[in-house]
Structure formats: structure tokens, C-alpha cells
N, C-alpha and C positions, 0 to 999 in steps of 0.2 A: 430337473428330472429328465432320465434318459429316457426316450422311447424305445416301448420294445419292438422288434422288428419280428415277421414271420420267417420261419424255418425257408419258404420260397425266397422270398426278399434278401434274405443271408446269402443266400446258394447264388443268386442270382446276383449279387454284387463281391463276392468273395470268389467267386469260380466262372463264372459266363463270362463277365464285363473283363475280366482280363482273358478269358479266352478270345472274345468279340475280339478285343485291341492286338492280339497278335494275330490274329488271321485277316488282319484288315486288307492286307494287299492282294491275296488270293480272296477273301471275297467277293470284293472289286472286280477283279478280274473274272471272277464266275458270273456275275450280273452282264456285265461289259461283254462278254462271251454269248449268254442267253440271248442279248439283246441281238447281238449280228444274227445268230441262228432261226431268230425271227423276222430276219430282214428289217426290222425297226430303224429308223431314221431319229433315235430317240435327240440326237443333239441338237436338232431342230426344232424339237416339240417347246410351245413355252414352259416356263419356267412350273407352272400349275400343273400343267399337263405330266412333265418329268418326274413333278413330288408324285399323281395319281398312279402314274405308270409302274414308278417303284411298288407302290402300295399294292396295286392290284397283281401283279405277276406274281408277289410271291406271297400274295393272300391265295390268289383262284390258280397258280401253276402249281399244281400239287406233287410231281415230281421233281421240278426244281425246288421245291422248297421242302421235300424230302433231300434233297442232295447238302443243301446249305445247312438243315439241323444235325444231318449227317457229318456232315464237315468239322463243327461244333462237336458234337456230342465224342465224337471220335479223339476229341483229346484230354477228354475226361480219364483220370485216372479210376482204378476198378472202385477204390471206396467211394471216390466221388459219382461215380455212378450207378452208384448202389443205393446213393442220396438223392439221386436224379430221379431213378426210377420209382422209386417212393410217391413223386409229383409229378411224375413224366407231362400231363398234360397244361398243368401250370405253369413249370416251367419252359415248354415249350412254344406255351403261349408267349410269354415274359422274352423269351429270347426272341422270337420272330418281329415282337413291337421294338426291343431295340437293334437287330438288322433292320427294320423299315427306315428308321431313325436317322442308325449310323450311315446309311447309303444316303438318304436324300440328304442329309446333311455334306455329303461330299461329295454326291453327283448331280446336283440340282445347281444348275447355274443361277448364279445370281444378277439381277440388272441393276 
């Protein structure tokens, strides 16, 4: 028996997760950016501290983290965002937990 999936859950692995995977290196790079612009020493921080740091900058920086669903959202096509819009805040939600994700999964040094 197949499960059925939500309308967000679809959108969100049929349209974000391949948007997520092609902007990986310009996201990267915006994070990596933020962090110089905060004078941060993030590459010294432990490895705990980097997963937090990820999490909370672009939970509690609310301009930076307007620029990043910006980023995202901006290569949605018109119908696909017309899908978006329908659950903007769901989906937004959905997308932010997997950029929290995809970053510390490839900026969080491991020991």
C-alpha cells in the first residue's frame, strides 16, 4: 500500500529539493559571506557550536533568511509559484529546515 503524501510534501520534494541541490554552491557561499560580515571565527567554533550557529542565524536573522528563501523562491517557475503561494508558510517552513540541514551537513566539521 502506497502512502499518500501532502500537497506540501510533494511541492517540497518534487520542486525545492532539486532547487536546494542546484543552488548548493551559491548557498554556501551566502552563509560563508554572512559569516565574514559578522566578523565570526565560525571555523574555530566546535563542531556543536557550528551545527547551533547554522541553526540560529538563519532561524533569528530575518533578513538573511529572507535573502536565502529569496534565492530559492526566485527559481520557481510562474505555475510553480502559484503552488507555493497556496502554502507559502508551510512551505517555507519545510524549505528553511532542509537549508539548516543541507548547510550543517557540509559545513560542520567533523572529528
Amino acid at each position: 500500500m502506497e502512502a499518500i503524501i501532502s500537497p506540501a510534501e510533494y511541492f517540497q520534494n518534487e520542486v525545492l529539493r532539486p532547487i536546494l541541490k542546484s543552488q548548493n554552491e551559491l548557498l554556501i557561499a551566502m552563509f560563508r559571506h554572512q559569516i565574514s560580515k559578522r566578523k565570526t571565527n565560525f571555523d574555530n567554533f566546535s563542531p556543536e557550536d557550528q551545527f547551533i550557529y547554522i541553526e540560529q542565524t538563519i532561524r533569528k536573522d530575518l533578513n538573511f533568511r529572507s535573502l536565502l528563501l529569496g534565492t530559492i523562491v526566485g527559481r520557481l517557475t510562474h505555475q510553480q509559484y502559484d503552488a507555493y503561494s497556496l502554502q507559502e508558510e508551510e512551505l517555507n517552513r519545510r524549505t528553511i529546515n532542509m537549508l539548516i540541514q543541507r548547510l550543517q551537513s557540509q559545513l560542520v566539521k567533523r572529528k
